[in-house]
C-alpha positions as CSV (number, residue, x, y, z in Angstrom):
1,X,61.0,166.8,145.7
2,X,62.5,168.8,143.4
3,X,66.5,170.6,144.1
4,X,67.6,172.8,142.0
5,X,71.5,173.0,142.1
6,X,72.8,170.2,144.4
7,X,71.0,169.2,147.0
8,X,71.5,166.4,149.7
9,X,69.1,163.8,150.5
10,X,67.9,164.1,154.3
11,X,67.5,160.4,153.9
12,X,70.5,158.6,152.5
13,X,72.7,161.2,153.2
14,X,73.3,161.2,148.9
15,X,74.0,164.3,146.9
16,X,70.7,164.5,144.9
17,X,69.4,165.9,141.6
18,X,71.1,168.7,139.4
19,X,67.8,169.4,138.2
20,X,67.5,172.4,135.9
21,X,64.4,174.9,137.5
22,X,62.4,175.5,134.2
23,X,59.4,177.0,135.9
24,X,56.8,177.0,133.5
25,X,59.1,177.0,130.6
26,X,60.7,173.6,131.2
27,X,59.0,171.7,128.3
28,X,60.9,168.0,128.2
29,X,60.9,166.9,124.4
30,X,62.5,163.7,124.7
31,X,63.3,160.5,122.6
32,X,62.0,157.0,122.8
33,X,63.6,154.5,125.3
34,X,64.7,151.5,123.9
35,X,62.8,148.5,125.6
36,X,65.1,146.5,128.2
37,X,66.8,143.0,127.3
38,X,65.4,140.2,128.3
39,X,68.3,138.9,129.2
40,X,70.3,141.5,131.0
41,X,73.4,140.0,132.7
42,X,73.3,137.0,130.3
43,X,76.9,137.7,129.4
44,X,77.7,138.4,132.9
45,X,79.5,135.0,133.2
46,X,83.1,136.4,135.2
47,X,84.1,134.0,138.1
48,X,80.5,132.5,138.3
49,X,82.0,129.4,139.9
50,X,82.5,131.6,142.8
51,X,78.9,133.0,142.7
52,X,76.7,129.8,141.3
53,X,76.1,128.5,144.5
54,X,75.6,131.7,146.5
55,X,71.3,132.1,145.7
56,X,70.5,128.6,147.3
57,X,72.3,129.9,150.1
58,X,69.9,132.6,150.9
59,X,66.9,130.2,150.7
60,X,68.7,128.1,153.0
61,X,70.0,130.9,155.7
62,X,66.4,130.8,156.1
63,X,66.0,127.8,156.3
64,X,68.4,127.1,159.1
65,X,66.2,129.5,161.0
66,X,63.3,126.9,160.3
67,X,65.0,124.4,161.4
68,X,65.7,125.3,164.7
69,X,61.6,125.5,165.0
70,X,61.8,122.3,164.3
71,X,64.5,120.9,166.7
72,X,62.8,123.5,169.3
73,X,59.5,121.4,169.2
74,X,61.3,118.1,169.9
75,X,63.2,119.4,173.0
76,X,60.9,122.5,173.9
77,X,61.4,122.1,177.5
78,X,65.4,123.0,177.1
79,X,67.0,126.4,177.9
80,X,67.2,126.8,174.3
81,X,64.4,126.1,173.2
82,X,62.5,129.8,173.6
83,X,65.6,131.4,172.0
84,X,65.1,129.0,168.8
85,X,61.1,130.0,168.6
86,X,61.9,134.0,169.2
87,X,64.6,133.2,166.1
88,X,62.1,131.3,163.6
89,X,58.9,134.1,164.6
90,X,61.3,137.0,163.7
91,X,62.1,135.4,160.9
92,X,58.7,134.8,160.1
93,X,57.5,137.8,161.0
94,X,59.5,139.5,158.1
95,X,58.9,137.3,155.2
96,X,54.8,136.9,155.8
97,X,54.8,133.3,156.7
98,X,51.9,132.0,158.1
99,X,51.5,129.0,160.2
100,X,50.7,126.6,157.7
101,X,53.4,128.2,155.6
102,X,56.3,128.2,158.9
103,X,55.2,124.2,158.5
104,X,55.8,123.6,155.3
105,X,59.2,125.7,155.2
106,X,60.2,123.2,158.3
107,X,58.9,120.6,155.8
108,X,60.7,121.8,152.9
109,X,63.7,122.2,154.7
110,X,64.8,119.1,156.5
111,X,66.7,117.8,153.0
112,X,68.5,120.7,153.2
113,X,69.3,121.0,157.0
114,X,73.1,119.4,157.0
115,X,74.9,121.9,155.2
116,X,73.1,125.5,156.5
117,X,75.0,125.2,159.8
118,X,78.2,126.9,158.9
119,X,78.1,129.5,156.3
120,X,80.8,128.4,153.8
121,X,81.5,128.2,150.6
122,X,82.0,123.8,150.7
123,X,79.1,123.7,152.8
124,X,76.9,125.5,149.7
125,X,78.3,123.7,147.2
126,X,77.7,120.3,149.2
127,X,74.0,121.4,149.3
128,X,74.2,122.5,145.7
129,X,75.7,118.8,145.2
130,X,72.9,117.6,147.1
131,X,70.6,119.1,144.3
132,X,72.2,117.5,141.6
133,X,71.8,114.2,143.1
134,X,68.1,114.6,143.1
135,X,68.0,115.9,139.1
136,X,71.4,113.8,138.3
137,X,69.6,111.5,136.1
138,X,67.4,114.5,134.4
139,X,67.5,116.6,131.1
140,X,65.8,119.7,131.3
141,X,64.0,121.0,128.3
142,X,63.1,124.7,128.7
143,X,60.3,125.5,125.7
144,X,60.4,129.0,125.3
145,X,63.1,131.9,125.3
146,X,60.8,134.7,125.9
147,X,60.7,136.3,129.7
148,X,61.5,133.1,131.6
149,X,63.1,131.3,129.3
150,X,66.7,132.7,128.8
151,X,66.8,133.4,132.8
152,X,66.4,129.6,134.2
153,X,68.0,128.3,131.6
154,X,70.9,130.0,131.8
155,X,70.8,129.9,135.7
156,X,70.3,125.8,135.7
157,X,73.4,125.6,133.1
158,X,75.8,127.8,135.3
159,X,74.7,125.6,138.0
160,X,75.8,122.7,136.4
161,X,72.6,120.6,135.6
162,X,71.9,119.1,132.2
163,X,69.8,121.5,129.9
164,X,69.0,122.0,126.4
165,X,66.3,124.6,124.9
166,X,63.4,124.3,122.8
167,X,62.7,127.3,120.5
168,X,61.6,127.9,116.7
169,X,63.5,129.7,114.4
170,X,63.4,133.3,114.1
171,X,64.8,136.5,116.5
172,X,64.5,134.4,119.8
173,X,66.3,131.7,117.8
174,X,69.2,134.4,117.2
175,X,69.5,135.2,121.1
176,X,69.7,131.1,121.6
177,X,72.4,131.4,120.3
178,X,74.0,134.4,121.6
179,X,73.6,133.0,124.9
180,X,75.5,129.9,124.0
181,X,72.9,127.1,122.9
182,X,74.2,125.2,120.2
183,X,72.7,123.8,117.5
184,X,71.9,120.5,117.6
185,X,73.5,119.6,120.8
186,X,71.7,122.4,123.7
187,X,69.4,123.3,121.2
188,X,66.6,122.3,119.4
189,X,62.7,122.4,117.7
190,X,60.3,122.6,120.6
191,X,59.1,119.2,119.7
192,X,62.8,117.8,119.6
193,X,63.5,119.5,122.9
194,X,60.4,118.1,124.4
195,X,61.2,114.4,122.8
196,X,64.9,114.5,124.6
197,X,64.1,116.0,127.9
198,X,62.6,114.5,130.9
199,X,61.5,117.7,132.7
200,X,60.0,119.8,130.1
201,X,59.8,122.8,131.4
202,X,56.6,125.1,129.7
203,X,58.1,128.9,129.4
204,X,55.9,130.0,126.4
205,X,53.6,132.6,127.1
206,X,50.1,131.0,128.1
207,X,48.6,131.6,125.1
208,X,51.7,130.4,123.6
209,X,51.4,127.1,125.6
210,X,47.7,126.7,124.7
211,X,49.3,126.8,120.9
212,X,51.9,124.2,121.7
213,X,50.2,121.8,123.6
214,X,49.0,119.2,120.9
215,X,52.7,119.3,120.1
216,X,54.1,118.9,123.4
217,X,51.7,116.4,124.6
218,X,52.5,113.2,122.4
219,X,56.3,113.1,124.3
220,X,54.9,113.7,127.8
221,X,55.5,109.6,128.1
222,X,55.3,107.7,131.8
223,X,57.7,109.1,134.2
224,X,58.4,112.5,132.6
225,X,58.0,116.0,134.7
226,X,55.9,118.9,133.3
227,X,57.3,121.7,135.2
228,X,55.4,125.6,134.8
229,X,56.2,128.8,136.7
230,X,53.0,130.1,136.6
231,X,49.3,128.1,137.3
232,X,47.4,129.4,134.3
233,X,47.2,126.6,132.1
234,X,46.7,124.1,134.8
235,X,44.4,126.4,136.8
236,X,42.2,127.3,134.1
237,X,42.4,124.0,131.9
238,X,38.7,124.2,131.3
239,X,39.5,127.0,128.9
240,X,43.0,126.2,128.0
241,X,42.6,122.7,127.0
242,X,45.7,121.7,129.0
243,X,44.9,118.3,130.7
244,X,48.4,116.1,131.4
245,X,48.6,112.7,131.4
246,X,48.2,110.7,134.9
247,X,51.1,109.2,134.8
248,X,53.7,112.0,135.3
249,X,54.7,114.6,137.9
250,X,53.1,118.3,137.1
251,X,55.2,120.8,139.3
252,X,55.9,124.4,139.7
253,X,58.5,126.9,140.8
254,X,57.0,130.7,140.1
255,X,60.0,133.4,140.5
256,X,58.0,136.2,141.7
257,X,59.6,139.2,139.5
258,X,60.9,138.8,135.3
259,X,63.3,136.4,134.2
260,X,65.5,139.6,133.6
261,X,65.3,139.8,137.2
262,X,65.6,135.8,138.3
263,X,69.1,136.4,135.9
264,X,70.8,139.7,136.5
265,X,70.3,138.9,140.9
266,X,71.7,135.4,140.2
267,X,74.7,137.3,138.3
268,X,75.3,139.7,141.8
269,X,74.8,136.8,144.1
270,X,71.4,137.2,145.1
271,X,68.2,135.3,145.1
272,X,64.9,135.6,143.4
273,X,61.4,134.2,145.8
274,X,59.8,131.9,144.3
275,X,56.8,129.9,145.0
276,X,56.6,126.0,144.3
277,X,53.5,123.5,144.2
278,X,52.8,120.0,142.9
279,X,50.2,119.4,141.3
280,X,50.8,115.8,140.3
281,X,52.9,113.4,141.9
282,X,53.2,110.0,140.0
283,X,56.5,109.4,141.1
284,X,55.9,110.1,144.9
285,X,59.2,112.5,144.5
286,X,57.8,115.3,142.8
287,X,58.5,117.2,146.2
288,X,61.7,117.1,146.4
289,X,62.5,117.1,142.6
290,X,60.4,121.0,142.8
291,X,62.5,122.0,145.7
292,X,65.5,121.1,143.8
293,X,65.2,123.0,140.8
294,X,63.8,125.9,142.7
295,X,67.2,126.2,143.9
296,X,68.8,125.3,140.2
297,X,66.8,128.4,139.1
298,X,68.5,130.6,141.8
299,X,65.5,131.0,144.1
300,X,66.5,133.1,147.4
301,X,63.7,131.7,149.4
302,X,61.0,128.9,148.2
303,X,57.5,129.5,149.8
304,X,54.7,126.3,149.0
305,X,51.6,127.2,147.4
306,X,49.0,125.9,145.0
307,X,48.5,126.3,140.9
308,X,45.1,127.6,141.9
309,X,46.3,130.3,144.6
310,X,49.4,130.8,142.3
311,X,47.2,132.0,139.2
312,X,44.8,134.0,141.2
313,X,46.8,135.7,143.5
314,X,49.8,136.7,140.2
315,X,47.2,138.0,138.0
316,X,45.6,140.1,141.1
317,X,48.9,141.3,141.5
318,X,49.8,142.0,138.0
319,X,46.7,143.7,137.1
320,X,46.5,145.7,140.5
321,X,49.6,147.0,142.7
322,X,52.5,145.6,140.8
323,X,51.3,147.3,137.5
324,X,48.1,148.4,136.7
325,X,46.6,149.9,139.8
326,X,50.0,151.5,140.1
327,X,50.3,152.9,136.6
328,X,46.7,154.4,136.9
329,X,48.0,155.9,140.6
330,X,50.6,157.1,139.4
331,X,48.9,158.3,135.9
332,X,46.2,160.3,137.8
333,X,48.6,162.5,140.5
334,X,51.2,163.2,137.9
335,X,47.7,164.9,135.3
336,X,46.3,166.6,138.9
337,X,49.8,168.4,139.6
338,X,50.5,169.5,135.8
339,X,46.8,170.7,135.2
340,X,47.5,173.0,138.2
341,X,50.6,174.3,136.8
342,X,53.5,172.4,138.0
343,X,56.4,171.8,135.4
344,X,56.9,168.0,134.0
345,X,60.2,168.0,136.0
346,X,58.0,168.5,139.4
347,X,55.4,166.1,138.8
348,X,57.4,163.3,138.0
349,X,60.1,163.9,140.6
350,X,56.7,164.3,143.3
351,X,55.1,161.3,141.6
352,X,57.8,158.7,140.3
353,X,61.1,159.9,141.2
354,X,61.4,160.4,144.8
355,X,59.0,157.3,144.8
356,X,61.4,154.8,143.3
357,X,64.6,156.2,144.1
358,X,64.1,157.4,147.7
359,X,60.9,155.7,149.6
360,X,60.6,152.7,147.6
361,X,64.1,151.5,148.9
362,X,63.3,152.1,151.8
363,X,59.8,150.3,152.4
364,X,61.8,147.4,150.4
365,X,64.5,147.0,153.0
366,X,62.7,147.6,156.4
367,X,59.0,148.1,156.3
368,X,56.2,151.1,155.6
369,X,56.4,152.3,159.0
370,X,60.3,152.2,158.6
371,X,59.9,154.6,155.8
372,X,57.4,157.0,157.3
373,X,59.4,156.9,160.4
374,X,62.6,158.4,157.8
375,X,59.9,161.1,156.5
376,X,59.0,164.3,157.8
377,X,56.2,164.7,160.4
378,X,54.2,166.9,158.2
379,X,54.2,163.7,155.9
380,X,53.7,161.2,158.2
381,X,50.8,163.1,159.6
382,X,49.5,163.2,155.3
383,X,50.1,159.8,154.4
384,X,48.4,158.5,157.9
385,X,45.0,160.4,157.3
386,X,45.1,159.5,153.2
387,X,46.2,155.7,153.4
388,X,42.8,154.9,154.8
389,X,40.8,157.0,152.3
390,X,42.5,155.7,149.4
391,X,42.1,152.1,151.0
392,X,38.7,152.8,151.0
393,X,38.0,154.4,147.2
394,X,40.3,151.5,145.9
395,X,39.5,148.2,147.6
396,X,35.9,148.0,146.0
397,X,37.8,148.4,142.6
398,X,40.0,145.2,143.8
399,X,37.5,143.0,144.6
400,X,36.2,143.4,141.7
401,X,39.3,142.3,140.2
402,X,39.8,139.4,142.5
403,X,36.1,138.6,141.0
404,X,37.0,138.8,137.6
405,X,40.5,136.6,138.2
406,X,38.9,134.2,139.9
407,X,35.9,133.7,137.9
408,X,38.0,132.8,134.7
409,X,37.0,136.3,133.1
410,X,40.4,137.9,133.0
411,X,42.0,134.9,131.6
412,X,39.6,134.6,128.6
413,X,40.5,137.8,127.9
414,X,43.6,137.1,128.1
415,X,43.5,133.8,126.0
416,X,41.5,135.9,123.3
417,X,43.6,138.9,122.9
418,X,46.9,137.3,123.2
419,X,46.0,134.7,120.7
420,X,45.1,136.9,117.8
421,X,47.8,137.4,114.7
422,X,48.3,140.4,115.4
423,X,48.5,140.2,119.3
424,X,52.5,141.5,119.3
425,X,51.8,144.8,116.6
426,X,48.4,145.3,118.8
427,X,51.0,145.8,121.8
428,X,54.0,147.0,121.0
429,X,51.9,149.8,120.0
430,X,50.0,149.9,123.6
431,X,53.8,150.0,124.6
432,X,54.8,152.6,123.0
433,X,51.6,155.3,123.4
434,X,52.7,154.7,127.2
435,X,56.0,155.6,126.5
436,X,55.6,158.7,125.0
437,X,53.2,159.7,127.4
438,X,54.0,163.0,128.7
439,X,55.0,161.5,132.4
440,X,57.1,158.9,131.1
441,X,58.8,160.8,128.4
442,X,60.0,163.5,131.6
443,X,61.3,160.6,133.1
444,X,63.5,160.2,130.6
445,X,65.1,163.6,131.1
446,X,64.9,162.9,134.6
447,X,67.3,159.8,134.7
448,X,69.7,161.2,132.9
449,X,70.3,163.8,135.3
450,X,70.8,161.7,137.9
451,X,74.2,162.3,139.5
452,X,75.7,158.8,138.1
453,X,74.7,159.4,134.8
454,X,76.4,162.7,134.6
């Protein structure tokens, strides 16, 4: 929606856009935007005491509310007992569990259950005490200080566990030690790194770990943890080449968002989801030992999976709503409006704009229906009769996708592309023909005249 002057959002209540009413004239000649840190909130490090413990708390809020499923089904014939259910299936209700999944949370929670009862600060830190028991003994090795990297290393230091860092020299190297690392001491040669730790945790890209395995491999000795955050390598070891040894625990702990993300919520306070699995257990602890650095990592809320369902369902999601599909989406309303005539400034605030800075926030917080329940009739009336059509055009184009992922095809493309020599010129020039696409390069004028950056 586009206001010209000040207008005021009939949503939030917010003043909205100062945008400038071009008409046909408004032609938006814009520079580049710098890519995003990787790290942002890295050097965010004020009064952390006060906040390291605050993400485990979310997960185990939660968690408290599982557990009263659980004490509910040993005394379900007490007055209490249907409040405790009605608590645990709202709960449930709005964070997609399923049945197998309300188990496993009742499971997962039950190390946990002492110090959720009163929400204070002791009572956190006890639990984030409780973790350190489990990993007391531990040295974490993160290989790689690319996406995931920086953001659970720095999170698991801040938290107080034991971790050093594996990365070769070179411009990563240089961030290292921005961050802090120190040579010879937190940081190392990936080989080094994986030598000294006893959880090495694998944060290269995938192609990056199909590199470094032969190197990695040799120190994976009895009783060591090889930890991932995503099932590729595992899931697809057929074409990867990634086969661990039998005698060590293989577990995982996938944030679901970037390690920018995982870092700059743990910063505020917040949590991250994640999704954990074992995939090995040689030491019969591997559980526990997941759930623990889950929480090291500053996971909001843990939810158990598989490597297989883990791969599969990430890449779906990657290559359909989270970024592709909605790219294309968005890529093919914003060309419709401008080839009938509408200005730049129009099609991205119709397309993008009022997308992510009104609706978005609001189907985040409370639900689709909650957002076309905050929407005019006239669109409510639209979006009801399109959602099915679209639904319909695009759901043949995602099976197809879920084909392809599941088959092994999209990660042999993967494998092959990212692998070449010239894999990061080959994108960062993909990168940047997106960028300075018309619709993108609009929305750079359109930021800045947003209220707060005026």
């Amino acid at each position: 929606m586009l206001f010209c002057g000040q207008g005021v959002c009939g949503i939030s209540g917010r003043t909205c856009c100062r945008f400038r009413c071009g008409g046909d004239d408004e032609r938006d000649v814009l520079p580049s935007v710098p890519p995003l840190d990787a790290c942002a909130g890295r050097d965010d490090r004020r009064n952390i005491n006060k906040r390291r413990a605050l993400p485990s708390f979310y997960f185990l809020r939660l968690a408290a509310a599982f557990h009263r499923l659980f004490l509910a089904e040993q005394h379900r014939d007490t007055p209490d007992a249907g409040k405790a259910y009605e608590r645990v299936d709202h709960a449930a209700e709005h964070t997609g569990l399923s049945a197998e999944e309300k188990g496993d949370a009742v499971k997962a929670e039950k190390a946990h259950a002492a110090p959720v009862e009163r929400a204070d600060d002791s009572k956190r830190q006890r639990d984030l005490v409780d973790d350190h028991e489990v990993l007391k003994n531990e040295t974490i090795a993160v290989i790689g200080y690319g996406i995931q990297g920086p953001g659970q290393a720095c999170n698991l230091r801040d938290n107080g566990f034991n971790v050093i860092v594996g990365q070769r020299q070179g411009k990563t190297y240089e961030k290292c030690l921005k961050d802090g690392w120190v040579p010879g001491k937190t940081l190392f040669s990936i080989e080094e790194a994986a030598e000294k730790g006893t959880i090495i945790c694998m944060l290269l890209s995938d192609a990056g770990q199909i590199a470094c395995w032969p190197k990695i491999k040799p120190h994976l000795t009895a009783g060591k943890t090889l930890y991932y955050s995503h099932g590729f390598a595992i899931n697809w070891s057929d074409r990867t080449g990634v086969v661990p040894p039998k005698d060590i625990d293989v577990i995982m702990v996938a944030p679901k968002g970037s390690g920018t993300s995982l870092r700059t919520m743990f910063c505020e306070g917040r949590g991250l989801n994640c999704s954990y699995a074992v995939y090995q257990d040689a030491s019969g602890k591997a559980e526990e030992k997941t759930i623990a650095f889950g929480i090291g990592i500053g996971a909001g809320y843990l939810f158990k999976t598989t490597f297989q369902r883990e791969a599969t369902s990430d890449l779906t999601g990657e290559r359909g709503s989270l970024m592709g599909a909605i790219e294309g989406l968005l890529e093919a309303q914003y060309d419709v409006l401008r080839e009938n005539g509408h200005s730049p400034s129009e099609a991205f605030n119709e397309t993008v704009e009022e997308l992510t800075q009104s609706l978005g926030p609001l189907f985040g917080a409370k639900g689709m229906d909650w957002m076309y329940a905050n929407c005019s009739t006239t669109a409510q009336r639209g979006a009801l009769d399109w959602a099915p059509r679209f639904r319909e055009a695009i759901k043949p184009v995602m099976e197809w996708l879920y084909y392809s992922v599941k088959t092994g095809n999209e990660a042999q493309i993967s494998i092959d592309k990212n692998s070449q020599a010239d894999y990061r010129e080959k994108l960062n020039a993909e990168l940047e023909a997106m960028r300075n696409k018309e619709m993108w390069q609009a929305g750079v004028t359109v930021r800045k005249l947003r209220p707060e950056n005026n």
